[in-house]
N, C-alpha and C positions, 0 to 999 in steps of 0.2 A: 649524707643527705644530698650532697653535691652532685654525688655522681648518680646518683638515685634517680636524682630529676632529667642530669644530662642523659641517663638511659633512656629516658621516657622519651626526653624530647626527639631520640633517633628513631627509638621506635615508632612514633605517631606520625615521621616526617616519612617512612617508611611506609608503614603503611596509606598516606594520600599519593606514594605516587605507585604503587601496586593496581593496573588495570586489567580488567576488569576487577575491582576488589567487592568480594562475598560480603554482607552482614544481616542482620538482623533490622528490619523496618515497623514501623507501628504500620498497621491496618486501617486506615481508614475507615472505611467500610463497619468494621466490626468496632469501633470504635464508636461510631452513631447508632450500630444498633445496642452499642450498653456490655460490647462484649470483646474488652481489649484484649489484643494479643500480639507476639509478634512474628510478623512473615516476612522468608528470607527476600533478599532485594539484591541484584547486580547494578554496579554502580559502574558505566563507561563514559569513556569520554568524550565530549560534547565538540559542537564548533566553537572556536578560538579559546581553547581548552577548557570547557566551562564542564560541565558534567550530569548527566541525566540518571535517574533512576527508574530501575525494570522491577515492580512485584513481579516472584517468583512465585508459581504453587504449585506444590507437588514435586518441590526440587528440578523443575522445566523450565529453561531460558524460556520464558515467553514468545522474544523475537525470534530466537532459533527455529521455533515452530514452523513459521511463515518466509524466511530467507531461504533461497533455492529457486529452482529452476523447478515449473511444471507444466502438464499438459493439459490445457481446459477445454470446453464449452458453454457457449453461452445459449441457452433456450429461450423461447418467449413465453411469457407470460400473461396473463391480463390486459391484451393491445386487441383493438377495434379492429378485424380483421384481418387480424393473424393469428392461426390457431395455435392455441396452449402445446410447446413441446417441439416447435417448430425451430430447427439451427438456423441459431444467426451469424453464430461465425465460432471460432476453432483455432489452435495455435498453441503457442509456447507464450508463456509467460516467466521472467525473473522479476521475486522479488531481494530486495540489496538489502544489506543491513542497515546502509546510511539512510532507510527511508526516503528512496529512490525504488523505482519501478517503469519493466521497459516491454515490450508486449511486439511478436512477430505473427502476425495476425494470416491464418490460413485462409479467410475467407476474402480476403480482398487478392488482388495481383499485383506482383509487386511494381506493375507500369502506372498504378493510380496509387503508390506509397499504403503500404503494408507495417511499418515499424513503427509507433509512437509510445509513448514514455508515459509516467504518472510519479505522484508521491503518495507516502501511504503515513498511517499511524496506528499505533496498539489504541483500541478503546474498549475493552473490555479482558477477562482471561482467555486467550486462545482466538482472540475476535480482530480483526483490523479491518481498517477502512482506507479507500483507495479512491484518490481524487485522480483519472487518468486525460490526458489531454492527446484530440488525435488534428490531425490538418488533412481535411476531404477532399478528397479531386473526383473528378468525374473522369471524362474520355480522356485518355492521356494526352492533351493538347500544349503542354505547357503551363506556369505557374500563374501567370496570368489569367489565361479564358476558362484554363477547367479548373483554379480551384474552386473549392464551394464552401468551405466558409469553417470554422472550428467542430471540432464533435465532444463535447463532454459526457466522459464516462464517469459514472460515480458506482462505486459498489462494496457490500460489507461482506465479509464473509468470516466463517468461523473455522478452524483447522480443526479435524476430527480428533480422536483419541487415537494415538499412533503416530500422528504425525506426516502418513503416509497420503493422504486425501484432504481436501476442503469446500466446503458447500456455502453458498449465499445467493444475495438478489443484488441486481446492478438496475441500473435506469441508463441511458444513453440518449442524449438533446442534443441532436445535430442545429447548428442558429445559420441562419440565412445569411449568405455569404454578402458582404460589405465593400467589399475590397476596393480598393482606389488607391494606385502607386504613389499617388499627388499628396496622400494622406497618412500624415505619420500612425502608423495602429491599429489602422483600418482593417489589416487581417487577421487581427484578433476579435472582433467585433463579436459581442455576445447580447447584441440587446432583442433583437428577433429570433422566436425560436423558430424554427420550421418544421419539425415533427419530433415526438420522445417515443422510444422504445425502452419496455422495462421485461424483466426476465430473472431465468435464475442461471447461476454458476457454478459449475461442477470443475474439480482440479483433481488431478492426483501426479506424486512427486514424480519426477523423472529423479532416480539413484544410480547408482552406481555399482554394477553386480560383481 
């Protein structure tokens, strides 16, 4: 019986340190509609080793879907004279596995800063959402006179069947630039907005032939 247990106890300490480790997860979901069951779940690891769980369907990393490098567009949408279908801007985007996210934006140049960053989250199957943050400049005069104040991107999108493509709507609220050196913070200032553009999102992956 001794050694019985002490097996057990290697195998189970074994198994918590196996990452990414495969199992078997209760469904939520199907569980409120009255119809438990159970769905496979990868389990990796967290900040300061703490550990998160991914429903899987269909035997598909979830995250895997959406990590990669792609080639987008953003169109407009439903905006007070701007017509529908109308590019607003173009580029490469990587999404990270750490939910991190960083964006080389073709429609700007890179002398008014082109590159900004975001963070993302799974919210749904195959669906993630993207909080992206950018810092606006005007005429390339310096950090001071031209810049014009934060731009918040927010956008959902769903990765198609394949893997290969992704579609969604983003909203973009550029806020009135604040700025005063004098002023701890002040160029993050988000309390004025000064115009939103909303639109949609088209991706498809950049691979590797």
């Amino acid at each position: 019986m001794k050694t019985l247990l002490a097996l057990g106890a290697i195998t189970l300490t074994s198994v918590m340190y196996v990452a990414p480790a495969r199992a078997a997860c209760a469904d939520l979901g199907a569980l409120h509609a009255g119809l438990p069951h159970l769905s496979d779940a990868v389990y990796r690891s967290g900040e300061y080793g703490g550990a998160r769980i991914i429903l899987v369907h269909n035997d598909q990393d979830e995250v895997a879907t959406i990590v990669g490098l792609w080639k987008f567009e953003l169109r407009a949408k439903d905006n007070q004279g701007i017509p529908d279908g109308t590019l607003l801007d173009f580029g490469l985007i990587q999404w990270h596995e750490d939910g991190t996210e960083i964006t080389n934006s073709g429609g700007r140049t890179p002398a008014v800063g082109n590159v900004c960053m975001g963070t993302w989250k799974q919210v749904g199957p195959s669906t993630f959402k993207l909080t992206h943050l950018a810092l606006g400049y005007g005429p390339p005069q310096g950090p001071v006179t031209g810049y014009q104040g934060v731009v918040l991107l927010e956008m959902q999108v769903r990765v198609d069947s394949g893997g290969h493509t992704y579609h969604g709507s983003f909203t973009l609220t550029q806020y009135m630039s604040k700025f005063d050196p004098t002023i701890p913070g002040s160029e993050f200032d988000q309390s004025t907005v000064e115009f939103t553009v909303s639109g949609t999102v088209k991706a498809t992956r950049v691979e590797v032939n």
